[in-house]
VEXDRENZA-281482 format. One record per residue: x, y, z of N, C-alpha, C in turn; residue in one letter. Coordinates in steps of 0.05 Angstrom, whole numbers, m for minus. Layout:
! VEXDRENZA-281482
+--------+--------+--------+--------+--------+--------+--------+--------+--------+------+
!   n_c1 !   n_c2 !   n_c3 !  ca_c1 !  ca_c2 !  ca_c3 !   c_c1 !   c_c2 !   c_c3 ! rest !
+--------+--------+--------+--------+--------+--------+--------+--------+--------+------+
!      X !      Y !      Z !      X !      Y !      Z !      X !      Y !      Z !    A !
...
+--------+--------+--------+--------+--------+--------+--------+--------+--------+------+
***
This chain:
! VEXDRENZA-281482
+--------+--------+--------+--------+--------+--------+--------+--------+--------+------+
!   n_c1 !   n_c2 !   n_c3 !  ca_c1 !  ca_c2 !  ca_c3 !   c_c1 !   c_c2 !   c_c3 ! rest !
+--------+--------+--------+--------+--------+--------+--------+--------+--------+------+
!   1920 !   3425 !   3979 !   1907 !   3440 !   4000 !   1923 !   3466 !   4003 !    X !
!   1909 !   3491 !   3999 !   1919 !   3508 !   4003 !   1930 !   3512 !   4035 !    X !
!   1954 !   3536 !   4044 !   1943 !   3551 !   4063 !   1939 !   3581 !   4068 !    X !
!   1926 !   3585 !   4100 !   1920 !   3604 !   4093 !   1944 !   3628 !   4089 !    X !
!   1925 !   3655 !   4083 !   1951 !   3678 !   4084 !   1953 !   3687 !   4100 !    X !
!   1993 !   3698 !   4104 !   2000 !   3700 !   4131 !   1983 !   3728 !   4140 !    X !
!   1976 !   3732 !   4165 !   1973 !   3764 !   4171 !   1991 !   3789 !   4162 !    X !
!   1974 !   3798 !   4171 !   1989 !   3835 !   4175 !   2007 !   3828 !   4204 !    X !
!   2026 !   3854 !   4213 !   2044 !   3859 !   4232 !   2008 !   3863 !   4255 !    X !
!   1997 !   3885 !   4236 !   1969 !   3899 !   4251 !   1954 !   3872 !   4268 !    X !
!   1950 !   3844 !   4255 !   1934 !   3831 !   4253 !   1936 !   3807 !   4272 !    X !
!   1936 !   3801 !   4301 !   1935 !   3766 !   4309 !   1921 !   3754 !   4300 !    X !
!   1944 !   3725 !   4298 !   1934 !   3702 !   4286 !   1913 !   3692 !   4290 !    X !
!   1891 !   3679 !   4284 !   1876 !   3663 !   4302 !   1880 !   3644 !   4312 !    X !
!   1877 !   3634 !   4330 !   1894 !   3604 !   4336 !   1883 !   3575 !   4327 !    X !
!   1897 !   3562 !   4318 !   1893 !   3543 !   4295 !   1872 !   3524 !   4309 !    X !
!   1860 !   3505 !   4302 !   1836 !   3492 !   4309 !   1857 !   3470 !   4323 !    X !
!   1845 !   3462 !   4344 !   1865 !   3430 !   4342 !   1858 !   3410 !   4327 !    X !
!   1872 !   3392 !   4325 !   1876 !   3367 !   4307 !   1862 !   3344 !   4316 !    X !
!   1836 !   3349 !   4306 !   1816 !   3322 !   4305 !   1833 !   3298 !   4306 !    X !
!   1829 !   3274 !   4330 !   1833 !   3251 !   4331 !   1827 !   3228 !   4303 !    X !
!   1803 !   3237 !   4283 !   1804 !   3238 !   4262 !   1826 !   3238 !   4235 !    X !
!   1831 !   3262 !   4245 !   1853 !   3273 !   4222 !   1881 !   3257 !   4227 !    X !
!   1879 !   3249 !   4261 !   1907 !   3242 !   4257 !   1909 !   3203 !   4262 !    X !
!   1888 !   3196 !   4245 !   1891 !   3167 !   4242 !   1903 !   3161 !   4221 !    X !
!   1923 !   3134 !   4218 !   1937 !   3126 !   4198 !   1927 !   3128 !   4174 !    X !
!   1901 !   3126 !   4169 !   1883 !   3122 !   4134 !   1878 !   3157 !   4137 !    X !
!   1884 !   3170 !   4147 !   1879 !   3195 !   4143 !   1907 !   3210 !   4131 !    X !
!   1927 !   3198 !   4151 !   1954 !   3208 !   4140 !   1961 !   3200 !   4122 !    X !
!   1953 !   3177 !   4113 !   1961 !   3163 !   4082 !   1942 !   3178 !   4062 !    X !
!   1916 !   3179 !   4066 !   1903 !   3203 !   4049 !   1918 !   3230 !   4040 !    X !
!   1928 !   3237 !   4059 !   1942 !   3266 !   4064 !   1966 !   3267 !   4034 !    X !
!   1981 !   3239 !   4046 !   1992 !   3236 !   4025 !   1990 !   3241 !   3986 !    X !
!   1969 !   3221 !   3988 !   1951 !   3213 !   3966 !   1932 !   3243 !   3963 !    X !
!   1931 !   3265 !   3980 !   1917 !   3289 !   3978 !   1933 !   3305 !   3955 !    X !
!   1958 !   3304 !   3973 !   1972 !   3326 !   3949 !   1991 !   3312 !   3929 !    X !
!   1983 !   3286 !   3925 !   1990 !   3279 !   3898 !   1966 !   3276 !   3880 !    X !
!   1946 !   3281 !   3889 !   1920 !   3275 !   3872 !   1924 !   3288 !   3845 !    X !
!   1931 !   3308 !   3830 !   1941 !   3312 !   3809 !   1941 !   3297 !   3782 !    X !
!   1965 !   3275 !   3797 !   1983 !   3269 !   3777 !   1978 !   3238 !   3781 !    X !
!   1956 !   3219 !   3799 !   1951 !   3204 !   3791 !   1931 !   3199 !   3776 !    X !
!   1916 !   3208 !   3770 !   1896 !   3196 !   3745 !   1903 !   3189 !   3717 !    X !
!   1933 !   3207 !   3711 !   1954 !   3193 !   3691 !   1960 !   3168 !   3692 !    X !
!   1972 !   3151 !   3715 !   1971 !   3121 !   3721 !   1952 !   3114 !   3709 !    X !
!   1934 !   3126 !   3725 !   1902 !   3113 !   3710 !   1894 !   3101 !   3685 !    X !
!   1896 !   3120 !   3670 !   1889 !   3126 !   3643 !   1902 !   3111 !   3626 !    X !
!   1936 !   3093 !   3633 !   1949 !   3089 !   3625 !   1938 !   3069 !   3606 !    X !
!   1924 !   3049 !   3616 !   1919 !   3028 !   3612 !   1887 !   3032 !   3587 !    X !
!   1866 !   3039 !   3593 !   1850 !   3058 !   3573 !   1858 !   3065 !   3552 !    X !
!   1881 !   3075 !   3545 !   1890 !   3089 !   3531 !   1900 !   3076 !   3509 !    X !
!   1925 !   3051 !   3522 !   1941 !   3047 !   3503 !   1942 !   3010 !   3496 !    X !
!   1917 !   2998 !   3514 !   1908 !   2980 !   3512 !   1890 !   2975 !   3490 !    X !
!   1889 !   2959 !   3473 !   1865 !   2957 !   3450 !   1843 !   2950 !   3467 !    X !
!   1813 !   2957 !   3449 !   1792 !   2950 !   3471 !   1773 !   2961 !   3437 !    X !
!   1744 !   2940 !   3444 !   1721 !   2947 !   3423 !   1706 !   2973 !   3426 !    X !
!   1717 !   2991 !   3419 !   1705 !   3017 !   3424 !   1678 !   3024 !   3404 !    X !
!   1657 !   3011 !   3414 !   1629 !   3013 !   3391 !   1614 !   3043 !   3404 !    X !
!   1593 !   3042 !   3382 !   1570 !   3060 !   3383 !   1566 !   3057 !   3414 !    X !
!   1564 !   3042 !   3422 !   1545 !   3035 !   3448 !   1574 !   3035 !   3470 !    X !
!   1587 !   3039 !   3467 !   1607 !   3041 !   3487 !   1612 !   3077 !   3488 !    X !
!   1607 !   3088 !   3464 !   1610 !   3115 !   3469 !   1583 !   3122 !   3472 !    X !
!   1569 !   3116 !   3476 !   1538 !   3127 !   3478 !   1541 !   3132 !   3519 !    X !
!   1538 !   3101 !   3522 !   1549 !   3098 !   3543 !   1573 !   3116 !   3563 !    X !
!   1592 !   3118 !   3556 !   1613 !   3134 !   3564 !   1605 !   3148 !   3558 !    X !
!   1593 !   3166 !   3546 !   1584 !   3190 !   3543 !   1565 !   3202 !   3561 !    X !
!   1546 !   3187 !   3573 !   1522 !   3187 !   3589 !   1546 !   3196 !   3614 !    X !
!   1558 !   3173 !   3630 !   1572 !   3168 !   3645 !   1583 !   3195 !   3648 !    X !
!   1598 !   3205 !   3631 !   1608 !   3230 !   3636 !   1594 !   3258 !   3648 !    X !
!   1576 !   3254 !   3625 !   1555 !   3278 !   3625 !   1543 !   3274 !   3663 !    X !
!   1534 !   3255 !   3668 !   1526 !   3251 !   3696 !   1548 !   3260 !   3715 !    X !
!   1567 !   3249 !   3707 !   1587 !   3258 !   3735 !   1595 !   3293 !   3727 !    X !
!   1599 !   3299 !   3709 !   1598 !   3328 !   3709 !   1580 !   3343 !   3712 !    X !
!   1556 !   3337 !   3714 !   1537 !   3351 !   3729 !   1539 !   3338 !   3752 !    X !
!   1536 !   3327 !   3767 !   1543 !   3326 !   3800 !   1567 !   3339 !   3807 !    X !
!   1590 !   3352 !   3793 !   1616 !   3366 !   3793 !   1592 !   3391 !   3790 !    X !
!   1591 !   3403 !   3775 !   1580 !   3425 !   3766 !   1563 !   3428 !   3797 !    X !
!   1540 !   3414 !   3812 !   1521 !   3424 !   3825 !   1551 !   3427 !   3855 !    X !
!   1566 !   3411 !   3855 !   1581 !   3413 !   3886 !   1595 !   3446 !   3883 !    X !
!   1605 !   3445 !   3854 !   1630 !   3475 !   3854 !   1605 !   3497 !   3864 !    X !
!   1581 !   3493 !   3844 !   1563 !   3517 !   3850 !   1552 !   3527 !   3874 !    X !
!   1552 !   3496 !   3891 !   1541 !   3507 !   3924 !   1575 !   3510 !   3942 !    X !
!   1591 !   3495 !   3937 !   1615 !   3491 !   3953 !   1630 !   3521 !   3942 !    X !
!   1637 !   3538 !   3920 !   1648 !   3557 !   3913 !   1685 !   3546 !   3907 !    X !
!   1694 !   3557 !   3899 !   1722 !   3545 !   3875 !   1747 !   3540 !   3904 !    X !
!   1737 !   3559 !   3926 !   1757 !   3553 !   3951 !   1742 !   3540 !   3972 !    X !
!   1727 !   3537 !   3973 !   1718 !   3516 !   3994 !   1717 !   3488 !   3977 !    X !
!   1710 !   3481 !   3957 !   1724 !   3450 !   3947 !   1752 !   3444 !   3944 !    X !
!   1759 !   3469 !   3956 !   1794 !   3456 !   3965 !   1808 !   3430 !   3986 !    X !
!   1780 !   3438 !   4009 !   1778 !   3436 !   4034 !   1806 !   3439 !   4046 !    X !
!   1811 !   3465 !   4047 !   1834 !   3483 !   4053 !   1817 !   3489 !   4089 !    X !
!   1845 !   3487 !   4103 !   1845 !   3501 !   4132 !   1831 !   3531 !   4134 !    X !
!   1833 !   3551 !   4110 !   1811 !   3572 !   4111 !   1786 !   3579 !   4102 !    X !
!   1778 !   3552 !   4098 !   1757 !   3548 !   4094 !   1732 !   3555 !   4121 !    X !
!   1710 !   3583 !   4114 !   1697 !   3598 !   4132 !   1671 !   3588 !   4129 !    X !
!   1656 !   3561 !   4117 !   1631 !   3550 !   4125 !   1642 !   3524 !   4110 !    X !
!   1619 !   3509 !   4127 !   1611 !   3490 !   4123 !   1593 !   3482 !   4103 !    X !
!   1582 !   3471 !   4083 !   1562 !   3468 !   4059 !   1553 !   3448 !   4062 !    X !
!   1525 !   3447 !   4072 !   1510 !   3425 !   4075 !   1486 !   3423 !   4061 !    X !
!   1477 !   3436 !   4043 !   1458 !   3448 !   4028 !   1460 !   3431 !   3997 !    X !
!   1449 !   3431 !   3976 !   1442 !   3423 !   3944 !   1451 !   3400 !   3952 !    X !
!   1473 !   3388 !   3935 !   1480 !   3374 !   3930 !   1491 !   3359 !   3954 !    X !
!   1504 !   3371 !   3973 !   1508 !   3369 !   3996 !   1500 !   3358 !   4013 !    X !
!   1478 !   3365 !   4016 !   1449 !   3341 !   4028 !   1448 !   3313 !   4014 !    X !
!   1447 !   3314 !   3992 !   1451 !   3284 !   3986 !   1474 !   3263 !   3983 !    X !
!   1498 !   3277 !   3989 !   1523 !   3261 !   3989 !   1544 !   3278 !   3999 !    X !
!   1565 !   3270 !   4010 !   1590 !   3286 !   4031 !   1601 !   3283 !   4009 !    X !
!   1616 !   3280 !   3989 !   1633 !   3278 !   3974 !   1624 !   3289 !   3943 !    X !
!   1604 !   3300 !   3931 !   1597 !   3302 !   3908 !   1620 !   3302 !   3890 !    X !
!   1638 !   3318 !   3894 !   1659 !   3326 !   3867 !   1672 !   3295 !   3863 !    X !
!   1680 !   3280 !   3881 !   1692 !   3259 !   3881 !   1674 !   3238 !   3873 !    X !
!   1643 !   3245 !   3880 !   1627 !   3214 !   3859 !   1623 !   3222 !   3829 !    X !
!   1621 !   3248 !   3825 !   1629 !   3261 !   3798 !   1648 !   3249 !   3792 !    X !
!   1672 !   3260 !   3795 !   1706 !   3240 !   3785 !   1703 !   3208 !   3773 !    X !
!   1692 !   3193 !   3798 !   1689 !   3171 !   3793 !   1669 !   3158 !   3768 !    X !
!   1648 !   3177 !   3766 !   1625 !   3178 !   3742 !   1643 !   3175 !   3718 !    X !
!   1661 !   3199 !   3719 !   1671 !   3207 !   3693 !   1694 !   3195 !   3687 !    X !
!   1715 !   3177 !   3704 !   1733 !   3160 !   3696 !   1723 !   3139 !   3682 !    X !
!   1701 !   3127 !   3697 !   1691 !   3107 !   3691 !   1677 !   3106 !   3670 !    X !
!   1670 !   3120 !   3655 !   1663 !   3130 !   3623 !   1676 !   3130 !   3609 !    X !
!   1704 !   3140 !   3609 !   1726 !   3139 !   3592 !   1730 !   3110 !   3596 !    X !
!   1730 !   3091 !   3613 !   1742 !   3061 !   3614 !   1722 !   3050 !   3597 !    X !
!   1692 !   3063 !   3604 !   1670 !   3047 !   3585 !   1685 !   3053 !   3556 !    X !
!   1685 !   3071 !   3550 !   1691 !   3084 !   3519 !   1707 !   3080 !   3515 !    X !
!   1738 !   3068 !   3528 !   1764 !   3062 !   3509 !   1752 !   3021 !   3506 !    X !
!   1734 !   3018 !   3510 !   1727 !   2984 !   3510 !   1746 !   2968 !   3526 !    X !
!   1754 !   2970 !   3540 !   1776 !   2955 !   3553 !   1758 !   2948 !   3580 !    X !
!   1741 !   2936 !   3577 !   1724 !   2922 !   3593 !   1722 !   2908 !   3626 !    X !
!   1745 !   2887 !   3615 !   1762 !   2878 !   3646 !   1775 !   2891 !   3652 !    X !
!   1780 !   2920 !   3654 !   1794 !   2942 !   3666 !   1774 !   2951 !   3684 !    X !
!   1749 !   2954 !   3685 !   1730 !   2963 !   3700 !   1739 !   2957 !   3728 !    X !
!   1736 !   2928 !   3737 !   1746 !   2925 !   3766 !   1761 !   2933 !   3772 !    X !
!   1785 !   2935 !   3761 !   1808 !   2944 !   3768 !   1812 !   2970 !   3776 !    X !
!   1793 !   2983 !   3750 !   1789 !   3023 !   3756 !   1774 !   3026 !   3780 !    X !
!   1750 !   3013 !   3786 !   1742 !   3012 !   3819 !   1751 !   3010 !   3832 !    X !
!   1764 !   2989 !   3838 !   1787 !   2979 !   3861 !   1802 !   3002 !   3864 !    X !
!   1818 !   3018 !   3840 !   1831 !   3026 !   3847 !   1829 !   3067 !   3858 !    X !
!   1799 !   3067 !   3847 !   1787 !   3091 !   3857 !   1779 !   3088 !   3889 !    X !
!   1765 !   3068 !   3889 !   1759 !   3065 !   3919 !   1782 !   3057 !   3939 !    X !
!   1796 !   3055 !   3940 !   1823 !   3054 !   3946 !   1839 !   3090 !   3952 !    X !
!   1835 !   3096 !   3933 !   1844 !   3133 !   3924 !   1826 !   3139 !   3949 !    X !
!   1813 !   3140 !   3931 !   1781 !   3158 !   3945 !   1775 !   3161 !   3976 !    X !
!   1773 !   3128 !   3987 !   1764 !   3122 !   4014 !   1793 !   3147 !   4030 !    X !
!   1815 !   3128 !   4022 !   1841 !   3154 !   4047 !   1837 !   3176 !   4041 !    X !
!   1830 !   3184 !   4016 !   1844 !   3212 !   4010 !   1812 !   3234 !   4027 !    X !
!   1789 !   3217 !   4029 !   1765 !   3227 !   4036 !   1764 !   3225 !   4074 !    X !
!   1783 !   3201 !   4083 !   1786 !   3201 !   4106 !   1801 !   3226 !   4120 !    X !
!   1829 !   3230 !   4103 !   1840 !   3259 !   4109 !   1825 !   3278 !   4108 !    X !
!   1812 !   3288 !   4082 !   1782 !   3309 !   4085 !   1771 !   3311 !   4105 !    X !
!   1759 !   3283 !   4114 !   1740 !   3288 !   4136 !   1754 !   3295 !   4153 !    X !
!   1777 !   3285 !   4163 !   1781 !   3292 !   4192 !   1793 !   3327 !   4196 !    X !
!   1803 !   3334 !   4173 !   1798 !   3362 !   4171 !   1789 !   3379 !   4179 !    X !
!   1760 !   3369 !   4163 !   1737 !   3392 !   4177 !   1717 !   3383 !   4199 !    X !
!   1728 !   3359 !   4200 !   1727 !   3358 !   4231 !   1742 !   3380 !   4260 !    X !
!   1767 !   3377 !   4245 !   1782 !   3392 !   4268 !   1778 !   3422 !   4257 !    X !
!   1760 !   3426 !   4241 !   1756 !   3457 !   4233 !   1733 !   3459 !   4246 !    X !
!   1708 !   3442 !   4243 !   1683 !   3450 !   4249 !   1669 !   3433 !   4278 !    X !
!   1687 !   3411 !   4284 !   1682 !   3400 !   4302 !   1645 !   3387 !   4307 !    X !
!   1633 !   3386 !   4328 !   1614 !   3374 !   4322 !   1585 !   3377 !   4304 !    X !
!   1591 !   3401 !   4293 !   1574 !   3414 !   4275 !   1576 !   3398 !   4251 !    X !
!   1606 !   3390 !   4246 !   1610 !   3375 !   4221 !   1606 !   3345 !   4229 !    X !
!   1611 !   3332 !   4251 !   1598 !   3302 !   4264 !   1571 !   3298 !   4262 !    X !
!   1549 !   3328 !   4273 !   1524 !   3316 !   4269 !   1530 !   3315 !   4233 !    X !
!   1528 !   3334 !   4216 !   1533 !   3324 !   4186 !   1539 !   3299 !   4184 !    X !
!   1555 !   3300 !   4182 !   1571 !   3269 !   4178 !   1546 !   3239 !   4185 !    X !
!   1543 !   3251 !   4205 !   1524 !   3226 !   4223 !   1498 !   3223 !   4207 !    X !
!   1490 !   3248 !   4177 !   1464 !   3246 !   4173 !   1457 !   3245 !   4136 !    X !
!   1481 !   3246 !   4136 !   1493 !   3256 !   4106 !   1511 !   3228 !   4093 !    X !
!   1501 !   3210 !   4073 !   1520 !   3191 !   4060 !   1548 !   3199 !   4054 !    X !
!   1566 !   3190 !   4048 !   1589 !   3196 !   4042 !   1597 !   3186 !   4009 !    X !
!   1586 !   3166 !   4005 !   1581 !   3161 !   3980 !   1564 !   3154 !   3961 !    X !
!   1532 !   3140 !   3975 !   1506 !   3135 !   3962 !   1497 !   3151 !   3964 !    X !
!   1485 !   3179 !   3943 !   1471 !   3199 !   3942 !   1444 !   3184 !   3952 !    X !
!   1432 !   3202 !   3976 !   1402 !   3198 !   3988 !   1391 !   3219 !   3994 !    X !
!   1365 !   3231 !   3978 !   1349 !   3250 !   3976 !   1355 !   3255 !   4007 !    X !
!   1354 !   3286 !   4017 !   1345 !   3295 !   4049 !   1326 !   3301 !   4054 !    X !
!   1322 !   3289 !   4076 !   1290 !   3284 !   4094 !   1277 !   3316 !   4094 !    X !
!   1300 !   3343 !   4095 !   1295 !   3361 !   4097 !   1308 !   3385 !   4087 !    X !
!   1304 !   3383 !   4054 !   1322 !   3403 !   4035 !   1327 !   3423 !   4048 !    X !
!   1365 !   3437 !   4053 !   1356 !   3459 !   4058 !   1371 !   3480 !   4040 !    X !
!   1357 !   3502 !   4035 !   1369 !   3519 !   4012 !   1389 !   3534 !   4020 !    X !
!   1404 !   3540 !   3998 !   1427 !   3555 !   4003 !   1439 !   3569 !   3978 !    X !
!   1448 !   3586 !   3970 !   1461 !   3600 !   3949 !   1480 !   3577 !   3935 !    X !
!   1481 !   3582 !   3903 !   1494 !   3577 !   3884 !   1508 !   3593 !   3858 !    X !
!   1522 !   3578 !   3859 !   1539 !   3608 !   3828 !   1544 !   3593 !   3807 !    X !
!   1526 !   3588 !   3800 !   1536 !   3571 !   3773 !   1553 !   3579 !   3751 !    X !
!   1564 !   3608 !   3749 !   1565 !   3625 !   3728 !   1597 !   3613 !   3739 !    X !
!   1602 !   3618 !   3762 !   1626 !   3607 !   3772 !   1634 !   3586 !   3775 !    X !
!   1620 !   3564 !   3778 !   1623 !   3539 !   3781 !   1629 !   3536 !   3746 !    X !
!   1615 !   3538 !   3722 !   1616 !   3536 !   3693 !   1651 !   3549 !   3689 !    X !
!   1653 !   3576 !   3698 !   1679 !   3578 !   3703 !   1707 !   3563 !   3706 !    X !
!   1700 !   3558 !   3724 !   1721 !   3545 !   3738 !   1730 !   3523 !   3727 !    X !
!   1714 !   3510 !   3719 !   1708 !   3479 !   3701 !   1722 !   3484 !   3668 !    X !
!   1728 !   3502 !   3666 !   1732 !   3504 !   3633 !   1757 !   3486 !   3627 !    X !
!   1780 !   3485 !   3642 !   1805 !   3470 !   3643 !   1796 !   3437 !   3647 !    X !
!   1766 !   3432 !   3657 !   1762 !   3398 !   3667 !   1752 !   3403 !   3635 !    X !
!   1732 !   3416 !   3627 !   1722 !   3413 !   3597 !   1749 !   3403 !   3568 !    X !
!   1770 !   3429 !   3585 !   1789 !   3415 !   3551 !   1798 !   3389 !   3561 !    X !
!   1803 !   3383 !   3589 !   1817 !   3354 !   3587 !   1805 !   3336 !   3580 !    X !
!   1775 !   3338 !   3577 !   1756 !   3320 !   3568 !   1756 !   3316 !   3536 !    X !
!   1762 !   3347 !   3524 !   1762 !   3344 !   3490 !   1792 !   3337 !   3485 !    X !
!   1813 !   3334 !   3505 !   1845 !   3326 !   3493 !   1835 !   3292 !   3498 !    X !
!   1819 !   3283 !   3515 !   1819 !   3254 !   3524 !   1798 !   3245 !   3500 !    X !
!   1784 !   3258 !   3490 !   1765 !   3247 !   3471 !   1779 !   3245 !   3448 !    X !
!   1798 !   3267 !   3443 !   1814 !   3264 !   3412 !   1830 !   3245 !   3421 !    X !
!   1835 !   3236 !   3438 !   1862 !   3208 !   3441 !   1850 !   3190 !   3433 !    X !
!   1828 !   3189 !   3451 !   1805 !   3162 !   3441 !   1808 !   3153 !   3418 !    X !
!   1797 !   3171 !   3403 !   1786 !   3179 !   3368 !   1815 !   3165 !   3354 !    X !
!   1842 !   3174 !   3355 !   1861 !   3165 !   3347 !   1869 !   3133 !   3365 !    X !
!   1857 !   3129 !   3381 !   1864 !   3095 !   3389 !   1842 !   3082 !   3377 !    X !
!   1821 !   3097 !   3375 !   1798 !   3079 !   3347 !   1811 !   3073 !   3325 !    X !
!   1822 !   3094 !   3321 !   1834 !   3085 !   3288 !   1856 !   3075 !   3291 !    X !
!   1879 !   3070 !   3304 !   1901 !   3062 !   3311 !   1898 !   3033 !   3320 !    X !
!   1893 !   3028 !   3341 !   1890 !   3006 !   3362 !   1871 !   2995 !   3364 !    X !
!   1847 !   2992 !   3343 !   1816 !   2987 !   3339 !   1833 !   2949 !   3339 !    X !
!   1819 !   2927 !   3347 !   1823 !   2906 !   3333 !   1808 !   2905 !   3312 !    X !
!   1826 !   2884 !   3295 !   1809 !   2887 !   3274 !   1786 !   2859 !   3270 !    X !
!   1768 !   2854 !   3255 !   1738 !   2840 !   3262 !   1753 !   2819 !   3243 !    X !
+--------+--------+--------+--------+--------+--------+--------+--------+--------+------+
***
C-alpha cells in the first residue's frame, strides 16, 4: 500500500478519514500484515508444485492452461476499470469503482490470482496439493481482503457499505443493473507485462520438472 505524497509548504493537508471500526478488527490487522507481505508469499506457494513430482499430461496442461487464461482475463478486466493506482487500494485512492467487472465481484484481481495459481497446481500434476492450495489461498485472501475492505470503508464510508451490501465479494453475480464506466485497456495490457514473464519463467520451470521429475510409467 502506497502512501500518499507529502504536500507543498503552499498546500494543507486534508485531514485523514477516520479509521473504520472495520479496519480496526483483529482479521483486518492480521490482513494488514499479510498485505504488505503479499509479494513474497506465493513463493511458499509454489514450493511444493514445483519441486514435488506430479503426472503432468496433455490434459493437465490443457487444463491449467484454460485456468490461467480465465483468471487473467478477470485481472486484465479489474486493472482496465480499477486503473494501475487504484488496485493498490492505497489511502489516495480518489474513486470508488463499482462499474465492469466490479459489479460482478468486490475482489476481481484476487479471483483472477486464485484462477491462475490454481492452474499452475493443475499443470505441475500434484493433485492432492489442490486442497491444500485452497485452504491456503482462502486463508491469504479472506484477512488480507478484510484489511482492504475496511480501508475503503474508512475512505468512502457508506457509499462503500451500500456497495459492499450489493456486490459479492467472491461469487461473480451478473448486476441487476450494469453500470458503465471508462476502461484503459492499453494500460491495464501494460501494466501486466511483468505478470506475463512470470508466467513464461513459471512455464519454463514446469517444462524442465517434466523432463526432470516426470515419474516414470
Amino acid at each position: 500500500m502506497t502512501t500518499p505524497s507529502s504536500p507543498t509548504s503552499n498546500t494543507s493537508a486534508a485531514p485523514a478519514p477516520p479509521i473504520s471500526a472495520a479496519e480496526q478488527s483483529r482479521a483486518a490487522r492480521w490482513g494488514a500484515v499479510l498485505f504488505r507481505n503479499r509479494g513474497w508469499l506465493p513463493v511458499l506457494f509454489l514450493g511444493v508444485p514445483l519441486l514435488v513430482p506430479g503426472i503432468m499430461s496433455s490434459v493437465n496442461w490443457t487444463i491449467g492452461g484454460v485456468l490461467i487464461a480465465l483468471g487473467e482475463i478477470v485481472r486484465l478486466a479489474g486493472v482496465a476499470a480499477a486503473g494501475t493506482v487504484t488496485r493498490r487500494r492505497s489511502r489516495n485512492v480518489q474513486r470508488l469503482v463499482t462499474y465492469g467487472i466490479f459489479g460482478w465481484v468486490r475482489n476481481p484481481l484476487y479471483v483472477g490470482n486464485f484462477l491462475i495459481w490454481m492452474g499452475f497446481v493443475v499443470i505441475s500434476g500434484v493433485l492432492w496439493f489442490l486442497p491444500a492450495a485452497i485452504g491456503l489461498f482462502a486463508f491469504e485472501y479472506s484477512l488480507i481482503v478484510r484489511y482492504e475492505e475496511g480501508v475503503l470503508e474508512s475512505i468512502f464510508g457508506e457509499e462503500y457499505r451500500t456497495y459492499k451490501a450489493t456486490v459479492p465479494r467472491w461469487w461473480a453475480r451478473p448486476p441487476r443493473y450494469p453500470e458503465p464506466g471508462p476502461h484503459d485497456w492499453g494500460e491495464a495490457m501494460r501494466s501486466e507485462v511483468s505478470t506475463f514473464l512470470q508466467y513464461a519463467v513459471l512455464i519454463a520451470a514446469f517444462v524442465v520438472k517434466e523432463r526432470l521429475l516426470q515419474p516414470k510409467p
